[in-house]
DRENTORKOL-3810 file (N, C-alpha, C; in nm, 4 decimals):
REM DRENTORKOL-3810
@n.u->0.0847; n.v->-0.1181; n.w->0.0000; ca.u->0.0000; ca.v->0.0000; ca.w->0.0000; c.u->0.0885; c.v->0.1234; c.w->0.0000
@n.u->0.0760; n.v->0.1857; n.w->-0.0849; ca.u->0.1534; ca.v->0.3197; ca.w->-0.0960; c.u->0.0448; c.v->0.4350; c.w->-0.0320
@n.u->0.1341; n.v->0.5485; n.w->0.0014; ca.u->0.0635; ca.v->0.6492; ca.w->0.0643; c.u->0.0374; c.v->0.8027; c.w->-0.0632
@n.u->-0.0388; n.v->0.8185; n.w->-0.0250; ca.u->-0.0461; ca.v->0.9342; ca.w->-0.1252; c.u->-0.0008; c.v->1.0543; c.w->-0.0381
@n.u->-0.0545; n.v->1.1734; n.w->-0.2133; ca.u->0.0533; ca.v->1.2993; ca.w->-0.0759; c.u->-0.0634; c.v->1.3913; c.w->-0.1021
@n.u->-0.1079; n.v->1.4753; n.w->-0.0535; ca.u->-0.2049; ca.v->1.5862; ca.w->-0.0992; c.u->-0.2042; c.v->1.6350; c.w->-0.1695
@n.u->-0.3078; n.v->1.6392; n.w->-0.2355; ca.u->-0.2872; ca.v->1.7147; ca.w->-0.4073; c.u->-0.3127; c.v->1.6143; c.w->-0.4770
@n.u->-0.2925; n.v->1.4685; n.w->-0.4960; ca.u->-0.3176; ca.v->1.3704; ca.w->-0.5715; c.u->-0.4710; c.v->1.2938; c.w->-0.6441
@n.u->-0.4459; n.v->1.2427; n.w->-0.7291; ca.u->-0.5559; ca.v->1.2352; ca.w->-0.8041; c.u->-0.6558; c.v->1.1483; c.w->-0.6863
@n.u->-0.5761; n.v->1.0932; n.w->-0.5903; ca.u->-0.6908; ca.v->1.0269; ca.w->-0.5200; c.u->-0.7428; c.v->1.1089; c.w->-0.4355
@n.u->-0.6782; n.v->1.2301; n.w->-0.3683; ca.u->-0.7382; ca.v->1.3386; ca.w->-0.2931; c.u->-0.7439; c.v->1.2916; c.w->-0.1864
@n.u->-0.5974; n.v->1.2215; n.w->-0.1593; ca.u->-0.5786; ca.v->1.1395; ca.w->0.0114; c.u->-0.5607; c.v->1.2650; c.w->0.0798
@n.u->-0.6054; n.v->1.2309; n.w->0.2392; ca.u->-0.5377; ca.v->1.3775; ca.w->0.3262; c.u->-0.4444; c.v->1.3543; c.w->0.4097
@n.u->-0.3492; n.v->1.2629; n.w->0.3142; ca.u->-0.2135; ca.v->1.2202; ca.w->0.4048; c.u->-0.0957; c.v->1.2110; c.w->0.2707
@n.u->0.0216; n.v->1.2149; n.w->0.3827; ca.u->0.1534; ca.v->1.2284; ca.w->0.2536; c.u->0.2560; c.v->1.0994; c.w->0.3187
@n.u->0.3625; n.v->1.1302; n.w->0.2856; ca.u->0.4509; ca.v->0.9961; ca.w->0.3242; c.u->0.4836; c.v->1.0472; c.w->0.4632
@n.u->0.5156; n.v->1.1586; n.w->0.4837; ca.u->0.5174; ca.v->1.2297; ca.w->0.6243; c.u->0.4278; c.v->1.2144; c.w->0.7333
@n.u->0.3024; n.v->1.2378; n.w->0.7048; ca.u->0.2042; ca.v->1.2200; ca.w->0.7807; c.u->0.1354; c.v->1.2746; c.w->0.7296
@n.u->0.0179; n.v->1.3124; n.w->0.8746; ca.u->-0.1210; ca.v->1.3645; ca.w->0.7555; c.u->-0.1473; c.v->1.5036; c.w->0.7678
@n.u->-0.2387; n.v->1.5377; n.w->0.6887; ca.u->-0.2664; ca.v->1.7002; ca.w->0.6537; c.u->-0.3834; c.v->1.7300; c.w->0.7841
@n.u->-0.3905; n.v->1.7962; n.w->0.8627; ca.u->-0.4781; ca.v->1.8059; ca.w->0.9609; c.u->-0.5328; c.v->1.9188; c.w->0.9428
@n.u->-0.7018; n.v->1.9162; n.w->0.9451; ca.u->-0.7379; ca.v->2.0537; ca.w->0.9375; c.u->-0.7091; c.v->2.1667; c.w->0.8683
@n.u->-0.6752; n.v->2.1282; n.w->0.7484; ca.u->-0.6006; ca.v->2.2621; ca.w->0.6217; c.u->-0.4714; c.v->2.2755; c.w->0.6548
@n.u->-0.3960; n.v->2.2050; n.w->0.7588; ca.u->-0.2883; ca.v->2.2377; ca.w->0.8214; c.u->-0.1718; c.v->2.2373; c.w->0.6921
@n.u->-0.0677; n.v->2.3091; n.w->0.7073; ca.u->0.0448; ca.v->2.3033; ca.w->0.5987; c.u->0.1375; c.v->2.2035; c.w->0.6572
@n.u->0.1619; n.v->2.2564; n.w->0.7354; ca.u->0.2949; ca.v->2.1298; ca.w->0.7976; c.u->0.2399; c.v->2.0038; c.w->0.8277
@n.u->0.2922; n.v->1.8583; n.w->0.8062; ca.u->0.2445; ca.v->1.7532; ca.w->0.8338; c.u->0.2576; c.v->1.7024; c.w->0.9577
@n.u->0.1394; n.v->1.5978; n.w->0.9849; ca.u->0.1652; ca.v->1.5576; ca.w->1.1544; c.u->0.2461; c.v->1.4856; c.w->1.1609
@n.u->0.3038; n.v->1.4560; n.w->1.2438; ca.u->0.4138; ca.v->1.2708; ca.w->1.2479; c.u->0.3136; c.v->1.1827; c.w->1.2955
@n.u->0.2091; n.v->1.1286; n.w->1.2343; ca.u->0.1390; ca.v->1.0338; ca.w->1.3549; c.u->0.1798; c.v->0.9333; c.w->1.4268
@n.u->0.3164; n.v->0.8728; n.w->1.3979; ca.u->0.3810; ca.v->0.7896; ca.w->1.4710; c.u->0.4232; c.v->0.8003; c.w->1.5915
@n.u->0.4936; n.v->0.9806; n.w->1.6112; ca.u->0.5389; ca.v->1.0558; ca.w->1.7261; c.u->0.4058; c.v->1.0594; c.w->1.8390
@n.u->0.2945; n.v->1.1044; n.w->1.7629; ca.u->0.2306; ca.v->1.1256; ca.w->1.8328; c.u->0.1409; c.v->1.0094; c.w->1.9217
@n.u->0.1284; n.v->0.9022; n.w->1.8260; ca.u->0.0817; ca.v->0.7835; ca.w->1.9082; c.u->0.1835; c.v->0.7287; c.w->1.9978
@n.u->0.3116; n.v->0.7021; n.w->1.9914; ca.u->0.4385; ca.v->0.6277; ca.w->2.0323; c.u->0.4017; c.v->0.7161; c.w->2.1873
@n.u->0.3757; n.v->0.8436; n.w->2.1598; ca.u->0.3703; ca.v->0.9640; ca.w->2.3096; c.u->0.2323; c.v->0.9190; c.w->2.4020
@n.u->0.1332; n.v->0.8349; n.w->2.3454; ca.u->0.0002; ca.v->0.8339; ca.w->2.3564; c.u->-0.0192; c.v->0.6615; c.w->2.4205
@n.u->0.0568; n.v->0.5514; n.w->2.3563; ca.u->0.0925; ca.v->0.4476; ca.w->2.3935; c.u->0.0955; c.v->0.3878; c.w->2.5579
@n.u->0.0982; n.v->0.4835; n.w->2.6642; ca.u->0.1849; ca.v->0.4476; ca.w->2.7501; c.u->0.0804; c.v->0.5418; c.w->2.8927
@n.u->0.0666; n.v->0.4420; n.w->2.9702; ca.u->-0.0172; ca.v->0.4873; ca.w->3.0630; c.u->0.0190; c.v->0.6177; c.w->3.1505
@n.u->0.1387; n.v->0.6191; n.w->3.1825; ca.u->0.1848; ca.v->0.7123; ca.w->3.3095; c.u->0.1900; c.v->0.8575; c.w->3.1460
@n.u->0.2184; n.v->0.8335; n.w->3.0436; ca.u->0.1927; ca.v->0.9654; ca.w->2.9735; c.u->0.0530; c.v->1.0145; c.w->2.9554
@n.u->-0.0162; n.v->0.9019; n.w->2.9052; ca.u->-0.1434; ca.v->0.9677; ca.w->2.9131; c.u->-0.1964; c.v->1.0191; c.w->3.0640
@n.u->-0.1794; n.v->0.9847; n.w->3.1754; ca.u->-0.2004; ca.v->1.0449; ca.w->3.2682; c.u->-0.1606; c.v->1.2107; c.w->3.2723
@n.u->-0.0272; n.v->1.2032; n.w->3.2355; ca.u->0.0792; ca.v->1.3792; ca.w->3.3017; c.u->-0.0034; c.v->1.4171; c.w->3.1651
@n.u->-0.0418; n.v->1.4336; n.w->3.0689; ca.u->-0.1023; ca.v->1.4561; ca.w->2.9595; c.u->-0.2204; c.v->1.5071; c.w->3.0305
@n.u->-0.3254; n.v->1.3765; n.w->3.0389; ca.u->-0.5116; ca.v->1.4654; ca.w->3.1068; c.u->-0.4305; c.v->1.5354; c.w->3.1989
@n.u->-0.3372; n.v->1.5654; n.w->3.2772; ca.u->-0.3467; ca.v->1.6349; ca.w->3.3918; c.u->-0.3084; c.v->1.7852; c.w->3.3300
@n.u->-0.2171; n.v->1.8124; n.w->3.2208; ca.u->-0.1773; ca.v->1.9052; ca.w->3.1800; c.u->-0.2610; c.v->2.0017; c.w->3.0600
@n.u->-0.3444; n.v->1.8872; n.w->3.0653; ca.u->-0.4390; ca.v->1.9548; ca.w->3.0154; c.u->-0.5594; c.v->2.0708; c.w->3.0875
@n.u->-0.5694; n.v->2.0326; n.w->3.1909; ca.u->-0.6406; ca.v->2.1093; ca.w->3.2946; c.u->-0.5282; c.v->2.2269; c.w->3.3713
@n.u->-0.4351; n.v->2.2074; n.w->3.3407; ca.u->-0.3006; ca.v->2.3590; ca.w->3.4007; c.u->-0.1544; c.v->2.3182; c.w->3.4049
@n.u->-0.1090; n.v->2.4328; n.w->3.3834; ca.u->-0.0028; ca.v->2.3650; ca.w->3.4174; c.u->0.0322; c.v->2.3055; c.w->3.5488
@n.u->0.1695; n.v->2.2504; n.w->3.5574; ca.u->0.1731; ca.v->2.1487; ca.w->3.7015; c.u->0.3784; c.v->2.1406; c.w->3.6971
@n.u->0.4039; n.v->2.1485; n.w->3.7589; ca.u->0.5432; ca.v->2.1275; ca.w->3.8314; c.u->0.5850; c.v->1.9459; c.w->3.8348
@n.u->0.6981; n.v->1.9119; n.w->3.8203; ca.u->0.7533; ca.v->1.7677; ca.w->3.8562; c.u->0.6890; c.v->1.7344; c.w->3.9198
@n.u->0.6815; n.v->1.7719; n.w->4.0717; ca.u->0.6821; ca.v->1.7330; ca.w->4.2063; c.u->0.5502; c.v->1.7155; c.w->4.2539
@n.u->0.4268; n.v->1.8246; n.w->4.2140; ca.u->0.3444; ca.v->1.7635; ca.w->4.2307; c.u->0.2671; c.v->1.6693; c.w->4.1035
@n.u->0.3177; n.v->1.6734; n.w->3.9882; ca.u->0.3051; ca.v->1.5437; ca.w->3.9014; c.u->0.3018; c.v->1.3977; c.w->3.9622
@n.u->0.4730; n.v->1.4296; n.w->4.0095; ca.u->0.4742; ca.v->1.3347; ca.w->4.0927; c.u->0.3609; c.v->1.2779; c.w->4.1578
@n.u->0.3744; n.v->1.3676; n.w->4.2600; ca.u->0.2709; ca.v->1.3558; ca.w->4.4120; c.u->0.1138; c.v->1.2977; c.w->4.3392
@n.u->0.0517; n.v->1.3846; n.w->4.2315; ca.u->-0.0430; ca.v->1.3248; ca.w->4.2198; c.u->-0.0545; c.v->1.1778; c.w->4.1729
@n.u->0.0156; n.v->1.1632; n.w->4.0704; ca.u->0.0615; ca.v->1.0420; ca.w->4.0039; c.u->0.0820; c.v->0.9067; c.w->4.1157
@n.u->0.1543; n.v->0.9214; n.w->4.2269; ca.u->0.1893; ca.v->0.8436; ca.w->4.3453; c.u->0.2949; c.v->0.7961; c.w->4.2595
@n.u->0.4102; n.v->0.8651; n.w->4.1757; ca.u->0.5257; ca.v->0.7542; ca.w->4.1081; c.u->0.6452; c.v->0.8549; c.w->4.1398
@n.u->0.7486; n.v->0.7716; n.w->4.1159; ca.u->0.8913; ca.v->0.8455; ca.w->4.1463; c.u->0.9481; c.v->0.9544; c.w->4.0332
@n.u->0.9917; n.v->1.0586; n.w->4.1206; ca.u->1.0418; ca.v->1.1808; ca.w->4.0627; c.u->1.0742; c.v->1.1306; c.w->3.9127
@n.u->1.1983; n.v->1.0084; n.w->3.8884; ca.u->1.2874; ca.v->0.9576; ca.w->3.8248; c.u->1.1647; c.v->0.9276; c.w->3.6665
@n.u->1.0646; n.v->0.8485; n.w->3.7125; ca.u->0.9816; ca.v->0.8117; ca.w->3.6255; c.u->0.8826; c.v->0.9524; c.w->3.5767
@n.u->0.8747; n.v->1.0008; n.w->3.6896; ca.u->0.8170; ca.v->1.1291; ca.w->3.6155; c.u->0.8738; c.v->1.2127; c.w->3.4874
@n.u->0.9835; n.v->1.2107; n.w->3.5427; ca.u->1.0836; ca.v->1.3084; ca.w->3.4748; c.u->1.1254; c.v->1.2879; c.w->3.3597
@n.u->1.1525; n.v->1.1333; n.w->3.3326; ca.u->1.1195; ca.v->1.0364; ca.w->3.1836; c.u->1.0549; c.v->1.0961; c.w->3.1266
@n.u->0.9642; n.v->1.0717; n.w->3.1525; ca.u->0.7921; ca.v->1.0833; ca.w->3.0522; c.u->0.8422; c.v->1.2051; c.w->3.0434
@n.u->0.8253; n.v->1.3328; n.w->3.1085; ca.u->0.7882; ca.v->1.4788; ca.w->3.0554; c.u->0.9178; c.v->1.4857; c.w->2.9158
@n.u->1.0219; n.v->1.4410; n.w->2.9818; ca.u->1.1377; ca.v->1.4559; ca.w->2.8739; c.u->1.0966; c.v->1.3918; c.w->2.7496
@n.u->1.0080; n.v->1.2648; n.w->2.7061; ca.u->0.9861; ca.v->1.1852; ca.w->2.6111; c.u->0.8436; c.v->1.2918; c.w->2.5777
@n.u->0.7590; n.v->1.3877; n.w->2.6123; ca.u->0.6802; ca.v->1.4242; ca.w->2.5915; c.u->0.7330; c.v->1.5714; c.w->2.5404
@n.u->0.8285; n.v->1.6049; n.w->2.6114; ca.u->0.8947; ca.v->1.7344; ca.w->2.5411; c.u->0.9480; c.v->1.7236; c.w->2.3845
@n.u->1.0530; n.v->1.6143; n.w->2.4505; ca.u->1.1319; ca.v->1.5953; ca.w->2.2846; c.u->1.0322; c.v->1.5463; c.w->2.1550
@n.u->0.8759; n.v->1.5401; n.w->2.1926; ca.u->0.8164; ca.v->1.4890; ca.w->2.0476; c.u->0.6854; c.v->1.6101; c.w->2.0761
@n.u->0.7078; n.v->1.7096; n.w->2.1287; ca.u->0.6735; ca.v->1.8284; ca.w->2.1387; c.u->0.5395; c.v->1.8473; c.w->2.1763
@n.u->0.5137; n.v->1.7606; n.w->2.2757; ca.u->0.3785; ca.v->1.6944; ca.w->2.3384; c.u->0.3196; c.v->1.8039; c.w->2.4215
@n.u->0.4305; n.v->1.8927; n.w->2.4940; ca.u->0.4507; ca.v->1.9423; ca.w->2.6326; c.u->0.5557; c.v->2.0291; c.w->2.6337
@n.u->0.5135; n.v->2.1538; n.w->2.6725; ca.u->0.6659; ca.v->2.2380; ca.w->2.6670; c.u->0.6717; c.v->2.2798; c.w->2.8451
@n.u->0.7834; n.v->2.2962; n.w->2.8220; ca.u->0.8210; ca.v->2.3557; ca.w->2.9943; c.u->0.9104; c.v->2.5087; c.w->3.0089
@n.u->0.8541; n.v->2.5187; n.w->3.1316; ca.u->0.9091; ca.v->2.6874; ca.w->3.1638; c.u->0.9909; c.v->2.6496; c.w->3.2645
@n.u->1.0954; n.v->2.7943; n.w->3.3417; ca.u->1.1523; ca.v->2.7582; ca.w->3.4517; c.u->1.0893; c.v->2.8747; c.w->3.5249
@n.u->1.0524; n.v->2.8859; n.w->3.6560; ca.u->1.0016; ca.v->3.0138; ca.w->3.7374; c.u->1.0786; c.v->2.9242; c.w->3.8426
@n.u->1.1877; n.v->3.0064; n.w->3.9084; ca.u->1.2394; ca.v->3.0561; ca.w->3.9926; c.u->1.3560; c.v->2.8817; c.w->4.0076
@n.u->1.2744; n.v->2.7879; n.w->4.1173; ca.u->1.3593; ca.v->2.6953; ca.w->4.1115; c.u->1.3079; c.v->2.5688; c.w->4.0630
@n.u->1.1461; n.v->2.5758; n.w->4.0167; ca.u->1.1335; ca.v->2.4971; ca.w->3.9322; c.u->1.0573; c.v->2.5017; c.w->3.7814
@n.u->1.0391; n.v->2.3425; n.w->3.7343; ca.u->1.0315; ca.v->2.3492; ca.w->3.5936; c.u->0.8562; c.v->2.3182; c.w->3.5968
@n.u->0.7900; n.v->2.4325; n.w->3.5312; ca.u->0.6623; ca.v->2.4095; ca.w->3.4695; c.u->0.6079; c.v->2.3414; c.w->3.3394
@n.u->0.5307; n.v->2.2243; n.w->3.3536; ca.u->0.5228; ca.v->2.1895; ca.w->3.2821; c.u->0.3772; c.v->2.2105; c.w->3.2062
@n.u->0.3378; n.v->2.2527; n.w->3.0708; ca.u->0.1976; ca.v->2.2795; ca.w->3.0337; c.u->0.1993; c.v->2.1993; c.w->2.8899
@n.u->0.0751; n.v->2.2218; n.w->2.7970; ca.u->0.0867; ca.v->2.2008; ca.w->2.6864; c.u->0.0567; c.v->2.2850; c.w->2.5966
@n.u->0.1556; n.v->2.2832; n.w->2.4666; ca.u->0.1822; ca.v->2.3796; ca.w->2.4083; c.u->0.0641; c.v->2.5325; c.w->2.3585
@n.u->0.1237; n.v->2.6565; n.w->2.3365; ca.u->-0.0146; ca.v->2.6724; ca.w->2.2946; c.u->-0.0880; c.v->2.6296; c.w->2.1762
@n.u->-0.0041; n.v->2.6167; n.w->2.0615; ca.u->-0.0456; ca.v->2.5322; ca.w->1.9548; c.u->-0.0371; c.v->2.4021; c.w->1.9421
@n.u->-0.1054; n.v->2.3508; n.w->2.0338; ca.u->-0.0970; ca.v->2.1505; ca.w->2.0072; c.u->-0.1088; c.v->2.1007; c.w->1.9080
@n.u->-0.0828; n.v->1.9654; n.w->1.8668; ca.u->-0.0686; ca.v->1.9361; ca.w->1.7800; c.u->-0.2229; c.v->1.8589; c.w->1.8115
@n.u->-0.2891; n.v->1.9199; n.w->1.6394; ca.u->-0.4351; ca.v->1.8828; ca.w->1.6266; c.u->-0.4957; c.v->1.7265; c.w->1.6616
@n.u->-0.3840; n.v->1.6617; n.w->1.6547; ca.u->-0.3838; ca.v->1.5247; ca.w->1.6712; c.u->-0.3706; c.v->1.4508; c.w->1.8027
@n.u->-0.2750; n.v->1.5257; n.w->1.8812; ca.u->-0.3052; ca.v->1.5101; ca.w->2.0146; c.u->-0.4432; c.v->1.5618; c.w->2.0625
@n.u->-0.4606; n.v->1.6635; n.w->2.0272; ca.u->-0.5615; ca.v->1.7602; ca.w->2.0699; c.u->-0.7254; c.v->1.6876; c.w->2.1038
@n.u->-0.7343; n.v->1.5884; n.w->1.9472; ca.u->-0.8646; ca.v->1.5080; ca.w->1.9227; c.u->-0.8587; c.v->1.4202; c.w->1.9954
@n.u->-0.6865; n.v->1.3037; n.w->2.0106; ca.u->-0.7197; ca.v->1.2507; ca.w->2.1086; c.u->-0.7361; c.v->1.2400; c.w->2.2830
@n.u->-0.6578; n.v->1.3526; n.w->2.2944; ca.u->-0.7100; ca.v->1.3977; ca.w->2.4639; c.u->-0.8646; c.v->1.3995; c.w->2.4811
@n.u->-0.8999; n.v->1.4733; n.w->2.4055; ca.u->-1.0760; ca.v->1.4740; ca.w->2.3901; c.u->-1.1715; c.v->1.3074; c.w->2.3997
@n.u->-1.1031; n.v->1.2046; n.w->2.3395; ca.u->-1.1500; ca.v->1.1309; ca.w->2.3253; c.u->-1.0748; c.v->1.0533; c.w->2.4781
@n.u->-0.9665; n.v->1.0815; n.w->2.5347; ca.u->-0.9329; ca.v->1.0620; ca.w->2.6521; c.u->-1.0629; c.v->1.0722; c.w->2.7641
@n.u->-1.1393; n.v->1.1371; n.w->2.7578; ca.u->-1.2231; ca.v->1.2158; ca.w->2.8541; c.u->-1.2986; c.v->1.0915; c.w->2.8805
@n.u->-1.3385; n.v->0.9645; n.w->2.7619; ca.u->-1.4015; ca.v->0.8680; ca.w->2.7715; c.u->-1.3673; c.v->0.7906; c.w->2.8458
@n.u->-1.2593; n.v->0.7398; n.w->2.8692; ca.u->-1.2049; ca.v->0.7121; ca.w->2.9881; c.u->-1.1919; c.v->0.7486; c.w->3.1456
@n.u->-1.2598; n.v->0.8044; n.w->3.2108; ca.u->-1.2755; ca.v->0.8581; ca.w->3.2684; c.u->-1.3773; c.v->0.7968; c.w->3.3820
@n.u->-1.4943; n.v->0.7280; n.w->3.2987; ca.u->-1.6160; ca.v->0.6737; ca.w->3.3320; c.u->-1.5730; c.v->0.5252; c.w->3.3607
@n.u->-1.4620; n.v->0.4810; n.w->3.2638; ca.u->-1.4198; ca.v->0.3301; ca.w->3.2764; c.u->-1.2699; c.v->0.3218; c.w->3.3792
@n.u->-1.2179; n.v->0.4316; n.w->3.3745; ca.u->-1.1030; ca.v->0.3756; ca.w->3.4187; c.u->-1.0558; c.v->0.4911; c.w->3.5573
@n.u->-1.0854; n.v->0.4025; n.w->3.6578; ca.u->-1.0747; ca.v->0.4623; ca.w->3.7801; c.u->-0.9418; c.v->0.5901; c.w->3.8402
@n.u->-0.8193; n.v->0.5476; n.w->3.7703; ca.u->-0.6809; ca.v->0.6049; ca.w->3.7822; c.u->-0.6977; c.v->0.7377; c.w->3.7012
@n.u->-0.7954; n.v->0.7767; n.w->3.6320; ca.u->-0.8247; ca.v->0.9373; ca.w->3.5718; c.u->-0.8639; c.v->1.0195; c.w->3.6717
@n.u->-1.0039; n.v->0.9122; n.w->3.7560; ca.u->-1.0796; ca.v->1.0151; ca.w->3.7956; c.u->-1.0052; c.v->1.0825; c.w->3.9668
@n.u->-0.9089; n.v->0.9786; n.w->4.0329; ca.u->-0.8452; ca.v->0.9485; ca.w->4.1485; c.u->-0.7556; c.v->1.0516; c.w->4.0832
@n.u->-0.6921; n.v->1.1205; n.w->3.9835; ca.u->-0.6095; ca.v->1.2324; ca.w->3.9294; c.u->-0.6563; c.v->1.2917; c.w->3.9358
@n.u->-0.7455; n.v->1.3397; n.w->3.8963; ca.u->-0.8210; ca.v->1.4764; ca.w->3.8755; c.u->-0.8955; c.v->1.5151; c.w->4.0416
@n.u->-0.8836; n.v->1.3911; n.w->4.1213; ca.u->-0.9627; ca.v->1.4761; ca.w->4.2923; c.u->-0.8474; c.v->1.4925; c.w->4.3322
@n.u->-0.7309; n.v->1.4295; n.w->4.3088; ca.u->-0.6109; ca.v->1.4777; ca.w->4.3925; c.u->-0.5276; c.v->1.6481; c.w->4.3094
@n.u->-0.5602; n.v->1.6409; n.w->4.2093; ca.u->-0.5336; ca.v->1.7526; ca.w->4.1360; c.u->-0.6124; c.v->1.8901; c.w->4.1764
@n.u->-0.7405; n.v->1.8643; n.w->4.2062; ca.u->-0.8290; ca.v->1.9696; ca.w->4.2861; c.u->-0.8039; c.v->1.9865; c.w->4.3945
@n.u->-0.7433; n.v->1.9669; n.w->4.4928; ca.u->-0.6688; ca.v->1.9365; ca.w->4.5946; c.u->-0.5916; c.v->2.0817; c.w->4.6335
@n.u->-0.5337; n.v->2.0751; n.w->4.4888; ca.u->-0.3794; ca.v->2.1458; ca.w->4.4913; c.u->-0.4455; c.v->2.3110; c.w->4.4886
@n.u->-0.3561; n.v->2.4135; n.w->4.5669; ca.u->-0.4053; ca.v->2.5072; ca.w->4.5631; c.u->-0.3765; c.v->2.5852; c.w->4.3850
@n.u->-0.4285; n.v->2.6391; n.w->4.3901; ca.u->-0.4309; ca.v->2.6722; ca.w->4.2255; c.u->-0.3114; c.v->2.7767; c.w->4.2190
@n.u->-0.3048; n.v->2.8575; n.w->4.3125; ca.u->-0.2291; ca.v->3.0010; ca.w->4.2964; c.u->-0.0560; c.v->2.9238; c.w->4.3392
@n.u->-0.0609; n.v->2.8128; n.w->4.3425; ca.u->0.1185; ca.v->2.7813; ca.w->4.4334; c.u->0.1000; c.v->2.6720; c.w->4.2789
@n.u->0.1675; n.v->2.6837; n.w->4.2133; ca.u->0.2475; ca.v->2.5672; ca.w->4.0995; c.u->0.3557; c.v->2.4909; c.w->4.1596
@n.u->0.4038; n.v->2.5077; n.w->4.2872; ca.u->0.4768; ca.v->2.4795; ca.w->4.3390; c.u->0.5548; c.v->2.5263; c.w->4.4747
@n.u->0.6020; n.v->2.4198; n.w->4.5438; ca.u->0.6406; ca.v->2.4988; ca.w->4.6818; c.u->0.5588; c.v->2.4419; c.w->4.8358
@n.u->0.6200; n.v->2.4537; n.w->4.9093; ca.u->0.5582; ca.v->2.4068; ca.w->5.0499; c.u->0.3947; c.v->2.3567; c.w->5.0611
@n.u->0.3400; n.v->2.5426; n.w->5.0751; ca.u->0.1930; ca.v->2.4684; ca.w->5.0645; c.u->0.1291; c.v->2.4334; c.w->4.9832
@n.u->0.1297; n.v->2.4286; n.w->4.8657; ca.u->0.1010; ca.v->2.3270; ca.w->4.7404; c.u->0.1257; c.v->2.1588; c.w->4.7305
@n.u->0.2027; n.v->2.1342; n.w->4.7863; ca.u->0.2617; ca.v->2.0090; ca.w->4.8259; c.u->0.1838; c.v->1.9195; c.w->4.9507
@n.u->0.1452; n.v->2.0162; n.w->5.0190; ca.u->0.1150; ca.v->2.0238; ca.w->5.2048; c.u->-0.0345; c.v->1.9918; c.w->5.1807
@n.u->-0.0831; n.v->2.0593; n.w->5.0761; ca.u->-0.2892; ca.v->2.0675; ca.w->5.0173; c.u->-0.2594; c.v->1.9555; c.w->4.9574
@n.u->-0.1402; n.v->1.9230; n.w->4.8105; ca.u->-0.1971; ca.v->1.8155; ca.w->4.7771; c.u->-0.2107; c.v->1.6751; c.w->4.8033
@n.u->-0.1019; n.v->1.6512; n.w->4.9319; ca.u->-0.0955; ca.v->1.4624; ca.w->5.0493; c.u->-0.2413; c.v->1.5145; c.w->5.0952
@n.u->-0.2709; n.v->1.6321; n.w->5.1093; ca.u->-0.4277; ca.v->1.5775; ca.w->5.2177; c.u->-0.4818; c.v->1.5010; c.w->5.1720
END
């Protein structure tokens, strides 16, 4: 099976690159983006970053997993441009981009379905409400979110 490229007499909306999203000019990688999507502890820091940004530590904390494994993922989510990060003061913020990639975008959305079936979303999102909104990080942010 060969791939077509846009523009072709078959009027595919994909090229050898990936696909054309939404009138988009630049192509998606859909490989990058599923390979990022694959993997439970990403799709987690993912729904969570989708609702604000969030710091390592309480990633961590909500997550219940080690700094080490956290820190993986965001790096494997950075380098395929899943997730960008800031630095404020002594730590690293992590959000998602402002221009996501349309493809992540549809499937976070379809993430939401999960939610109803799979208990480890919804146990994120009460420990995530938790967290005081105005501290991204730091003592009492940390202190709200073990309660």
């Amino acid at each position: 099976m060969s791939l077509g490229r846009s523009g072709d007499q078959a009027g595919l909306p994909y090229s050898v690159d990936g696909i054309y999203v939404f009138g988009h000019i630049e192509p998606v990688d859909l490989v990058s983006v599923y390979k990022c999507l694959c993997d439970l502890t990403r799709l987690r820091i993912l729904h969570l970053l989708g609702r604000r940004p969030l710091c390592v530590c309480l990633i961590q904390d909500i997550l219940r997993e080690p700094q080490v494994k956290i820190s993986k993922h965001l790096r494997y989510l950075r380098d395929h441009g899943m997730v960008v990060a800031e630095r404020r003061a002594n730590w690293i913020i992590y959000r998602l981009p402002d221009s996501p990639n349309p493809v992540l975008v549809e499937n976070l959305r379809c993430l939401q379905d999960l939610l109803r079936e799979q208990t480890v979303f919804r146990v994120d999102l009460e420990r995530l409400e938790k967290i005081d909104a105005s501290e991204l990080c730091g003592p009492k942010a940390m202190k709200e979110s073990q309660g």
